[in-house]
C-alpha positions in Angstrom: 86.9 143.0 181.7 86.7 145.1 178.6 87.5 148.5 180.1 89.7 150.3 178.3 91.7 153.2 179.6 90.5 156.9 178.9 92.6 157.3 175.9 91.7 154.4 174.0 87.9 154.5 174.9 85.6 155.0 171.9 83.7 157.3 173.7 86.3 159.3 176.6 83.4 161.2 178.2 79.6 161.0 178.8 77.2 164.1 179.9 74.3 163.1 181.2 71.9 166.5 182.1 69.3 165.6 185.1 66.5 167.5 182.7 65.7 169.6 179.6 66.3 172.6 181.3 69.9 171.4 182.0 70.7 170.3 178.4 72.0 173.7 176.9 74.4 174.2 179.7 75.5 170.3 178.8 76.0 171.1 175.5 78.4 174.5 176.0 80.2 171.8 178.2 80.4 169.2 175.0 81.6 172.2 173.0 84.6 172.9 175.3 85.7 168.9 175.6 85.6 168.6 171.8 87.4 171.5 171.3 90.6 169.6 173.3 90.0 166.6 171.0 87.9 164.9 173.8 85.8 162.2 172.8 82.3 162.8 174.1 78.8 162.3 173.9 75.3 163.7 175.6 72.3 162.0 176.6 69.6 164.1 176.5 67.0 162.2 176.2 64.4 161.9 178.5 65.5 159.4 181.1 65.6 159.1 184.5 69.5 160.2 186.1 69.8 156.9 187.5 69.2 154.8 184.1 71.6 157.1 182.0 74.2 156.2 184.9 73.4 152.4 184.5 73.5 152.5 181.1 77.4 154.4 181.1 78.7 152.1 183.3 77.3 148.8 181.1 79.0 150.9 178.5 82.4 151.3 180.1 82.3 154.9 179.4 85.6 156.5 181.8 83.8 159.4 182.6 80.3 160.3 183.1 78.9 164.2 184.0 76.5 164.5 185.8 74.8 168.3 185.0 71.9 169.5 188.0 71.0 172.9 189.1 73.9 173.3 191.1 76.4 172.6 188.5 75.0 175.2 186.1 75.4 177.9 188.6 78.9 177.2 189.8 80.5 176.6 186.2 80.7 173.0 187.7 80.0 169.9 186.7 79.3 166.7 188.7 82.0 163.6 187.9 81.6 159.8 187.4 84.5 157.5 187.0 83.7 154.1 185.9 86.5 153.0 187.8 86.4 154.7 191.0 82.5 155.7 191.4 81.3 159.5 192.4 84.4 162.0 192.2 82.4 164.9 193.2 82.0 168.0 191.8 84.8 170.0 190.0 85.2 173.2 187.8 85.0 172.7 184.0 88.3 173.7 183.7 89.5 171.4 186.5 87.7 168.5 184.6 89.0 169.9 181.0 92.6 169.6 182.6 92.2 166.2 184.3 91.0 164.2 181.2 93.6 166.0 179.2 96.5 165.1 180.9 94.9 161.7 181.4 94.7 161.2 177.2 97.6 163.3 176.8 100.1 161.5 178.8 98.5 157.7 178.1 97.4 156.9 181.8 96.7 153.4 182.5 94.0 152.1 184.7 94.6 149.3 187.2 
């Protein structure tokens, strides 16, 4: 199927803001994942949610974050699997540690 597990993925983690106004919280957020080594990228361009989702998905992409007003003001952020669908929304830190221990310890996917 040409999913890869989150370790071996080119790109680990996708941030995908729901505006401009949510793109400089996205980027402290990108800052924090490369930080642990995380391989991740933001799409900020000027696209509806929906499309950036599609467009993750098509790209295999294990994680996708999805940033909204609600996120920003709980230090949250919104989470995607490609594998499993909408996670729901978790701390930064609780994401941080999640994909860490996922790349860390060399979690396969079934």
């Amino acid at each position: 199927k040409g999913v890869l597990p989150t370790w071996l993925a080119p790109v680990q983690v996708k941030i995908l803001p729901i505006s401009d106004a949510h793109v400089e919280y996205a980027k402290k957020v990108q800052d924090e994942l490369r930080k642990l080594g995380v391989r991740v990228r933001l799409d900020d361009r000027n696209e509806k949610i929906g499309y950036k989702i599609r467009e993750a998905q098509l790209e295999k992409v294990p994680y996708m974050l999805i940033i909204g007003n609600k996120e920003m003001e709980e230090n949250a952020v919104g989470v995607r699997s490609h594998k499993d669908g909408d996670i729901g929304a978790m701390s930064v830190d609780d994401f941080k540690n999640k994909v860490k221990y996922e790349i860390d310890n060399f979690i396969f996917e079934k």
